[in-house]
N, C-alpha and C positions, 0 to 999 in steps of 0.2 A: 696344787690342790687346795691352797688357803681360802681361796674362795669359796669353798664350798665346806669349811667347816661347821662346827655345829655349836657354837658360842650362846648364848643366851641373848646377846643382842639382837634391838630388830633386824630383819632385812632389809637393804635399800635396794636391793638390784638381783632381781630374778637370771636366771642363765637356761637361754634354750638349746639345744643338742641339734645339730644338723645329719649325718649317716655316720654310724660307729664305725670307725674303721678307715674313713674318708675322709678325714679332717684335713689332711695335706694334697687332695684333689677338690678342695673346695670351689673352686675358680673356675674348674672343668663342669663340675658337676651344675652350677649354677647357668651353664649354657641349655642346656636342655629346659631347663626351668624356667629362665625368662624366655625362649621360643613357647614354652607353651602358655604362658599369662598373654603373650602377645597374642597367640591363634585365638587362646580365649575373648579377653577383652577384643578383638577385633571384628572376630566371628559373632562375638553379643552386639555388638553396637552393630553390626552390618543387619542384624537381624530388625534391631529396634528403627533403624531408618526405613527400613522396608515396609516395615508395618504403618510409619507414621505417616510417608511418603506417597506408600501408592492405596488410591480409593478399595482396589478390591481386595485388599486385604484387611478391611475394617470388618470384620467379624467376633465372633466371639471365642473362637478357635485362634487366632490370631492375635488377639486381645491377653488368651490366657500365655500365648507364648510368647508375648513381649514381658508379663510379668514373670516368667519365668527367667526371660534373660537380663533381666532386672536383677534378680534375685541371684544370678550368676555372676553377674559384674561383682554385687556387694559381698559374694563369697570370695573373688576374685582379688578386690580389692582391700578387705580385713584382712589377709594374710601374706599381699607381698610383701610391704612393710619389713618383716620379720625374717621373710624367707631369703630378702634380698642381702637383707643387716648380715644374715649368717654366713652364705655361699658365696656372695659375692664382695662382703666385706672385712668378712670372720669375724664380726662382732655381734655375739650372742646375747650381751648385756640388755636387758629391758626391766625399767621402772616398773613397780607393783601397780600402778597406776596405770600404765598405758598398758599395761597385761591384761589389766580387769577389762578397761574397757576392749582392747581386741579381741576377748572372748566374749563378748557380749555382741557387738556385731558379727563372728565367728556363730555365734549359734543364734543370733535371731535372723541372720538370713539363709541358716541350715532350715529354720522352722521354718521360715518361709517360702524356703522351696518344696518341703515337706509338705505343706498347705494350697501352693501350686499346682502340686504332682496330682492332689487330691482331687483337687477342682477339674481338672483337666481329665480326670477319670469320670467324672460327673458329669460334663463335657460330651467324651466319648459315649456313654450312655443313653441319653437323651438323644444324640446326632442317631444312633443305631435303634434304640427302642421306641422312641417316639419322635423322628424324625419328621412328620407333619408338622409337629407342635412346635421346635426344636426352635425357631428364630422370635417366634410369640413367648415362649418361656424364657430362653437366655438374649432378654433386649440388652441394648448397651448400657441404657440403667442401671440392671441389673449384674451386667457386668462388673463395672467400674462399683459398684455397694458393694460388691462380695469379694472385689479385690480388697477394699479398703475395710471391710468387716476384719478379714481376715490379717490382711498388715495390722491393724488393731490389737488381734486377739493376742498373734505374737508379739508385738511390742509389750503387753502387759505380763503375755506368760514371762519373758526372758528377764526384763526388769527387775526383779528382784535379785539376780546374780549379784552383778556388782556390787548393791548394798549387803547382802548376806556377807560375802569375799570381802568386804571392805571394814566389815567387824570385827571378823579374825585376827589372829596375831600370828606373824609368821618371823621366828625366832632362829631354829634349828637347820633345816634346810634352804636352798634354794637354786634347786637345780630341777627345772624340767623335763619331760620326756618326750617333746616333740618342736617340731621348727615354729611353732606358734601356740597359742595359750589358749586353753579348753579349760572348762569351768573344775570339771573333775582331775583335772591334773592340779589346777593351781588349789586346788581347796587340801590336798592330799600333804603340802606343805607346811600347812597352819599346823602350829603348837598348843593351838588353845581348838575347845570344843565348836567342831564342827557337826554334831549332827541336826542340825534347821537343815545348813546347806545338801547332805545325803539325800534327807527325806523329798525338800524340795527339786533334785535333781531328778528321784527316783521319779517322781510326780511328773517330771518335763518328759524325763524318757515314756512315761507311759504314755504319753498325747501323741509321741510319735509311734507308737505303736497301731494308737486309735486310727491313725492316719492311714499305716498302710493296712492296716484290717479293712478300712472302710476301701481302700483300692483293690483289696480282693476281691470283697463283695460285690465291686462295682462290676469286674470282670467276670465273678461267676454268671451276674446278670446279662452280661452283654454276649456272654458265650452260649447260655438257655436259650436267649432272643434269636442269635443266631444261626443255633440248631434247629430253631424252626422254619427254616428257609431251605426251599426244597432244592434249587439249585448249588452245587459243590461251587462253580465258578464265583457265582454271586456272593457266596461264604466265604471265601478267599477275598473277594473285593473289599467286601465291608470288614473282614478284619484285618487286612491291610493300614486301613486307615488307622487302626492301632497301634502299629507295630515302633512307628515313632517313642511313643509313649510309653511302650512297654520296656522298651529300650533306655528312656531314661529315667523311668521306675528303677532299673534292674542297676546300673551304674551311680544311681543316688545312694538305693539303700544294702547292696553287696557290701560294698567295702565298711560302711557301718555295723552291720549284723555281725561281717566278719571279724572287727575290729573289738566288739561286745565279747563273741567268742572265745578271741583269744584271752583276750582277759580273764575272762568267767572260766574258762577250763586251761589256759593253756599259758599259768602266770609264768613259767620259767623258761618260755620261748625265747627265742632270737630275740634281744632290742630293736633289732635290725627290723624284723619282719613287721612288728609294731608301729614303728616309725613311718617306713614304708607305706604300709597299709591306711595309716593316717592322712599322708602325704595325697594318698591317691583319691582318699576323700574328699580334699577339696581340691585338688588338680586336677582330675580328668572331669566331673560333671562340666563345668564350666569349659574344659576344652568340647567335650564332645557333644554339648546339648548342641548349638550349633550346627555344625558337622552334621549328626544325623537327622534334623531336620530340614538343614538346606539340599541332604540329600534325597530323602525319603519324601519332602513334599515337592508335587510336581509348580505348583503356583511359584514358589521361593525360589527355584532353580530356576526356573524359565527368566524372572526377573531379574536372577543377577547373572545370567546370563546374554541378557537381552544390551543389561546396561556396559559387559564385557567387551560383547561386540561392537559397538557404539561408539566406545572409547577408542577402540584400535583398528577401526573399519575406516 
């Protein structure tokens, strides 16, 4: 436990926690884990080739879900790094430095996806409310600006992390509480005055609130629109075309809200359940955006299916 005394010296070397309780199945446990970075990252890039590759999927529909698996890879890939260090090598050790920045890409391409999800509600809207209009309003133009508005915005929100983290002095602790470094954990270390970093945090969380408020709204509209369509079958069709979306609305922002939760009410819970629940924050989007898109669209399926048969025909 010397490691984790509480000395008045700096720290030099942060320590992240892999499953309490699981420390001597570390090995086992890291199989599961790298199968699913694998489905992920493979499942994202099969995605992004699809998109680049074939002409009729040059859409704007298609356009926002390549930056969505964009934004899957870069959550994919900010925290194997760590996750691999732990389970598969038991070395939890990581400099202050490469901490700051894994949580820096760890949350700008959370907001990124955040800002994806949005768009792609916006997306859905317009395809269902003013579907005449629908290819005249979102040109590729306008595409590719609102992609890179938006990659901007986050770049600028998150940026201040690091330097805020990198002011602090962290003397007394240094043990974290999950398999990679989140801006609110590692600030919760520092022995000197952190509250810039609280208020600027509390600031970040609330943009992602703004986020999914504005994908509610977008749905209370698309649901209005839709009730006025006199056929049940045809109301079923058109939000079909949803259901993708909604799906990975629900598996972005569950395990987040849940995760808020437990903290906010439920400080004296399981470690376990924390951890976990973290864990699955950026494990599964990234495994299952794929997945229920190559399932749920019929274009994407047919394609790689087509190229299945091909191979082994």
């Amino acid at each position: 436990m010397s490691i984790f005394n509480t000395s008045e010296t700096d720290i030099a070397t942060f320590f992240l926690i892999g499953i309490p309780g699981l420390e001597s199945a570390n090995i086992w446990v890291s199989i599961p884990i790298c199968l699913m970075y694998i489905v992920a990252i493979v499942g994202n890039c099969t995605i992004l080739f699809f998109i680049k590759m074939e002409p009729s999927l040059h859409e704007p529909m298609y356009y926002f879900l390549s930056m969505l698996a964009v934004s899957d890879l870069g959550l994919s890939f900010s925290s194997l790094p760590t996750m691999l260090r732990i389970f598969l090598f038991n070395a939890p050790g990581i400099s202050p430095n490469a901490c700051i920045a894994q949580e820096f890409f760890i949350h700008g391409f959370s907001a990124m996806e955040s800002s994806v999800l949005l768009i792609m509600s916006f997306d859905r809207f317009i395809a269902i409310c003013n579907p005449l209009r629908y290819t005249s309003i979102l040109t590729s133009t306008r595409v590719i600006k609102t992609g890179l508005v938006f990659s901007l915005k986050n770049v600028l929100l998150i940026l201040p992390f690091p330097f805020t983290l990198k002011h602090l002095r962290y003397c007394k602790k240094n043990l974290l509480s999950h398999s990679y470094c989140l801006h609110q954990d590692v600030m919760k270390l520092a022995c000197s005055d952190n509250k810039i970093n609280v208020i600027y945090g509390l600031f970040v969380a609330l943009t992602g609130i703004l986020d999914i408020t504005c994908i509610f709204m977008s749905y209370m509209l698309i649901l209005k629109a839709v009730w006025g369509i006199a056929s049940q079958n045809e109301r079923l069709k058109v939000l079909n075309t949803c259901v993708s979306h909604i799906i990975a609305v629900l598996i972005f922002y569950v395990p987040i809200i849940s995760l808020s939760v437990i903290y906010r009410f439920a400080k004296y819970s399981s470690p376990m359940v924390k951890i976990l629940m973290a864990d699955v924050f950026l494990l599964v989007p990234p495994l299952m955006n794929p997945v229920i898109y190559c399932v749920k669209n019929q274009q994407i399926r047919n394609l790689i299916l087509m190229k299945l048969c091909q191979k082994y025909s």
